[in-house]
Backbone as CSV, one residue per row, in Angstrom:
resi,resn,N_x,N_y,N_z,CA_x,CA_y,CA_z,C_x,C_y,C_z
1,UNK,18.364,-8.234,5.504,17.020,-7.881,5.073,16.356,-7.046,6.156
2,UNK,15.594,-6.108,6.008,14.758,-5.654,6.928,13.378,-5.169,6.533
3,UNK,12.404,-5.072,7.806,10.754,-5.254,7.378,10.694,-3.502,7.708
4,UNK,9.430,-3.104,7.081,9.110,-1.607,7.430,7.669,-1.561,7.008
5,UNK,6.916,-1.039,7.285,5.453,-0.101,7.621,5.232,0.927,6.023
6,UNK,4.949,0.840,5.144,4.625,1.967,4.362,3.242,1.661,4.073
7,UNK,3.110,2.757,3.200,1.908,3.241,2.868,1.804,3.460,1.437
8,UNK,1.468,2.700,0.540,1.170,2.929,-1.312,0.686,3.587,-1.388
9,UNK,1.585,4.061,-2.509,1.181,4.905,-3.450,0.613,4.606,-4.686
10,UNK,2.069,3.824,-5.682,1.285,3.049,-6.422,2.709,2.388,-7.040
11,UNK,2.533,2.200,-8.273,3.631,1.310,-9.394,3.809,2.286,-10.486
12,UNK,5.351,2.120,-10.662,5.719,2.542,-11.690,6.167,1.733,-12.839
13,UNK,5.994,1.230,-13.700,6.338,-0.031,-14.914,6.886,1.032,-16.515
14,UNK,7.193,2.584,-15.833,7.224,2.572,-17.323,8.850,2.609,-17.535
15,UNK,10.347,2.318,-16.623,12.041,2.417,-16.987,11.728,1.074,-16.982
16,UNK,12.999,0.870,-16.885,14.646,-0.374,-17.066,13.801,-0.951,-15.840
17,UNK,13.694,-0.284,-14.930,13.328,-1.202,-13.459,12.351,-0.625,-12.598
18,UNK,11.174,-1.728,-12.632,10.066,-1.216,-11.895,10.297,-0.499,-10.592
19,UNK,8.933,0.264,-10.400,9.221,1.075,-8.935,7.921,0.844,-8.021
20,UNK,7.880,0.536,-7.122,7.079,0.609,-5.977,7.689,1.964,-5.105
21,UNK,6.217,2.721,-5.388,6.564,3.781,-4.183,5.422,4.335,-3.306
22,UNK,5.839,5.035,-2.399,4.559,4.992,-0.734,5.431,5.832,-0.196
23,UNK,4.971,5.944,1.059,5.193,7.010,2.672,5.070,6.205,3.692
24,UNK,6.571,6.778,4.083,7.121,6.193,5.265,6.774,6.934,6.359
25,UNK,6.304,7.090,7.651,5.480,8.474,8.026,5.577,9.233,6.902
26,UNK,6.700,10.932,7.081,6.326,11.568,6.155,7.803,11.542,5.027
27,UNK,8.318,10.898,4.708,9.468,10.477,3.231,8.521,9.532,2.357
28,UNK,8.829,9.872,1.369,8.565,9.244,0.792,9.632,8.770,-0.003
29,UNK,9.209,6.758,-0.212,10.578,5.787,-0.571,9.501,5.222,-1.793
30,UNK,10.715,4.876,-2.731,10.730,3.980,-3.834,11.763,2.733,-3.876
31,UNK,11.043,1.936,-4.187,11.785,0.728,-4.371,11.733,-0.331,-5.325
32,UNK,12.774,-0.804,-5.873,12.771,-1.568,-7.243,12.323,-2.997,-6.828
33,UNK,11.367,-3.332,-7.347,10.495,-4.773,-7.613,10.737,-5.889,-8.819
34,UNK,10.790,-6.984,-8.789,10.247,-7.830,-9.796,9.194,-8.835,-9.570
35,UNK,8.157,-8.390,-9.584,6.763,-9.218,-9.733,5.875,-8.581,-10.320
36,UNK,4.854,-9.747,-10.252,3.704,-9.446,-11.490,2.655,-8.798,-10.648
37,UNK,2.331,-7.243,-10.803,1.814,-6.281,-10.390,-0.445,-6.803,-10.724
38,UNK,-0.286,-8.021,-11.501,-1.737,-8.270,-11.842,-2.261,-9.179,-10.718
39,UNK,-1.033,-9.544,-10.030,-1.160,-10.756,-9.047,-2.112,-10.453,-8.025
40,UNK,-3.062,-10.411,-7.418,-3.890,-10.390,-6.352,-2.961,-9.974,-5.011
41,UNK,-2.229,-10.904,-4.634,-0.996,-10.937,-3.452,-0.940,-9.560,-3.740
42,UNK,-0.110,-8.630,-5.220,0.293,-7.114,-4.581,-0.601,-6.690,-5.784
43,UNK,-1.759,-6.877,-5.632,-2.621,-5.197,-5.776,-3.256,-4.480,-4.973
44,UNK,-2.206,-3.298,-4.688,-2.591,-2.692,-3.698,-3.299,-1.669,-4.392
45,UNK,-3.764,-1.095,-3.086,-4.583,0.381,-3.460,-3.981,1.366,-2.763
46,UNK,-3.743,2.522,-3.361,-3.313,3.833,-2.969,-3.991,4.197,-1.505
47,UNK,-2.919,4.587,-0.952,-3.643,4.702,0.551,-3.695,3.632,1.458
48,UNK,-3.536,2.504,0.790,-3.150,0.836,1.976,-1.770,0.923,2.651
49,UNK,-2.251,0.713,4.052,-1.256,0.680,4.830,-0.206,-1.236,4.048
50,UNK,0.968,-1.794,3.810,1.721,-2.667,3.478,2.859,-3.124,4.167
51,UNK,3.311,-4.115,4.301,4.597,-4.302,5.291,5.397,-4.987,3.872
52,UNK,6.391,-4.303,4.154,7.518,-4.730,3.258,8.383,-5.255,3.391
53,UNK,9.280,-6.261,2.947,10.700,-7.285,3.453,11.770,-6.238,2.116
54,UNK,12.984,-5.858,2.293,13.817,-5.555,1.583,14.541,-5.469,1.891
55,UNK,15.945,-5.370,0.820,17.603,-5.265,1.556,17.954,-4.502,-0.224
56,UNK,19.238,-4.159,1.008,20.173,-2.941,-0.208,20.870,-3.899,-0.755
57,UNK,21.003,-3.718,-2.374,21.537,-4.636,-3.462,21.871,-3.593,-4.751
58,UNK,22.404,-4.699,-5.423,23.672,-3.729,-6.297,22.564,-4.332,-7.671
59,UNK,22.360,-3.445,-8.284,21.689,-3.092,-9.729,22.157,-2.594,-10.570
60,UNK,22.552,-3.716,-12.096,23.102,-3.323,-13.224,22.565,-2.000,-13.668
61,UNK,23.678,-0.599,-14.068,22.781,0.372,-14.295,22.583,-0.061,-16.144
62,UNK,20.734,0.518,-16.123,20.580,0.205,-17.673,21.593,0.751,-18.676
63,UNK,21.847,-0.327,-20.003,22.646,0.159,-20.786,24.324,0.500,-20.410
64,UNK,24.334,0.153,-19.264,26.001,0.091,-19.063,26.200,-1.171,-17.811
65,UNK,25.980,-2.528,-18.240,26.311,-3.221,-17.307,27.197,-3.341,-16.187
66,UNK,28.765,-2.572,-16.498,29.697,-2.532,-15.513,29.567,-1.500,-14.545
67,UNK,28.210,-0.585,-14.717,28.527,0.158,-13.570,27.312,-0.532,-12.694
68,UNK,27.386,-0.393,-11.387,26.285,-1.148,-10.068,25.711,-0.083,-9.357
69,UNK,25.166,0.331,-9.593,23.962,0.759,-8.069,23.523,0.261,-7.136
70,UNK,23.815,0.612,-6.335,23.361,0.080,-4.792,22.070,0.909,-4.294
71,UNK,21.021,-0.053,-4.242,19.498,0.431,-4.014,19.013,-0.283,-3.305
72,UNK,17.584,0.027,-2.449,16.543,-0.811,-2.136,16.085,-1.311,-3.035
73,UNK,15.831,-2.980,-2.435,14.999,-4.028,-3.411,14.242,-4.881,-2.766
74,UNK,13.363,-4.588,-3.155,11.854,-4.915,-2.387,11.971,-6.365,-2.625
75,UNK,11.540,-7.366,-1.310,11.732,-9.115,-1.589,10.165,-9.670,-1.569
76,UNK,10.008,-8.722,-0.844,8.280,-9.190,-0.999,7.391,-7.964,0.023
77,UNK,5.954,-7.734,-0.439,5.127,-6.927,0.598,3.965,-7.701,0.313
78,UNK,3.305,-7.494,1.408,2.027,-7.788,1.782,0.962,-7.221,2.662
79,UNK,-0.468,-7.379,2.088,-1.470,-6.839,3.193,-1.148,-6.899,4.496
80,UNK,-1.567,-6.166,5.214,-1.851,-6.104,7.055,-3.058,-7.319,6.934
81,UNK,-3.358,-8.301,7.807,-4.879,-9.299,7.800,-5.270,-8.113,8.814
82,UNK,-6.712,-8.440,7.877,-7.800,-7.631,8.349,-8.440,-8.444,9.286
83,UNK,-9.528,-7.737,10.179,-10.458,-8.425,11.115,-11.881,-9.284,10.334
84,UNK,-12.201,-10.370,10.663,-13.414,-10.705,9.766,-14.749,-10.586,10.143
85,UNK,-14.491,-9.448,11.126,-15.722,-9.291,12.063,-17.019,-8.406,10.913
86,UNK,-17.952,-8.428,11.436,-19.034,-8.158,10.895,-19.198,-6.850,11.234
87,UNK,-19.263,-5.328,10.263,-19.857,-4.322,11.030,-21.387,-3.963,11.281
88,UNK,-21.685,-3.557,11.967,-22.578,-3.109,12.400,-23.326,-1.819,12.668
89,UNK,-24.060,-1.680,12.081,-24.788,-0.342,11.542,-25.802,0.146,13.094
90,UNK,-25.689,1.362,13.407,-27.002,1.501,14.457,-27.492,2.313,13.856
91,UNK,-28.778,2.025,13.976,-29.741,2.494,13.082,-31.286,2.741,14.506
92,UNK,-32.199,3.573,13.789,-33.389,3.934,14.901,-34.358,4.199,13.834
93,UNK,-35.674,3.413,14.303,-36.338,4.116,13.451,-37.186,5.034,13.270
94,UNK,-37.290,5.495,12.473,-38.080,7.096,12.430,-39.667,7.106,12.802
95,UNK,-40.387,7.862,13.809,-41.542,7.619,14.194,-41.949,9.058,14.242
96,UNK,-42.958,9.299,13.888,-44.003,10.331,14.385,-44.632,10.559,15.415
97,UNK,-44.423,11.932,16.822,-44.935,11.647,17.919,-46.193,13.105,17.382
98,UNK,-47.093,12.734,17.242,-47.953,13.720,17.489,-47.993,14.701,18.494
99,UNK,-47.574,14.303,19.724,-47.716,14.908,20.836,-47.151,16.419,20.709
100,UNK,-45.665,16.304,20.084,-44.999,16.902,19.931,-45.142,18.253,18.591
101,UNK,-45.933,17.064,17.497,-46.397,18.335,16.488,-47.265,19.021,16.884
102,UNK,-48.136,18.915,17.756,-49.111,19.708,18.817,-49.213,21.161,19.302
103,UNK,-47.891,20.584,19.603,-47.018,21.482,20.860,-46.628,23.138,20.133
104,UNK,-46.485,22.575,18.904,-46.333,23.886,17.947,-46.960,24.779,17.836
């Protein structure tokens, strides 16, 4: 199995076998999934950085069982944890110096 760094794109659900695909720096990889894409755990958003667990495995090709493909198959991905820190806005507030409209 091995872990890697991508970046979503999005889901594909419409063949034989779903696709998860993203950018690896700059390649871009697809990889065959089975989970439920409504699940909270992987709804990602386009543009989320994801860490992925997968290993190369042999996949019935559709409609001809005896032949195998050997592909990436995604075992699981998940969010990066975020920080729960609070941001903070700086802000000033706007004042009128007469002095200065004067001066004009």
């Amino acid at each position: 199995m091995y872990t890697d760094t991508i970046e979503f794109s999005a889901y594909n659900d419409d063949y034989d076998y779903f696709i998860l695909s993203g950018k690896k720096d700059t390649a871009d990889v697809s990889l065959i999934y089975n989970w439920d894409t409504k699940n909270s755990k992987y709804n990602f958003i386009p543009g989320e950085r994801i860490k992925i667990t997968w290993k190369m495995d042999g996949i019935p090709m559709a409609g001809d069982e005896d032949v195998i493909n050997h592909t990436e198959r995604l075992i699981d991905a998940e969010r990066f944890k975020t920080n729960d820190n609070q941001v903070k806005f700086l802000w000033r507030a706007a004042k009128f110096d007469e002095e200065l409209n004067q001066a004009c």
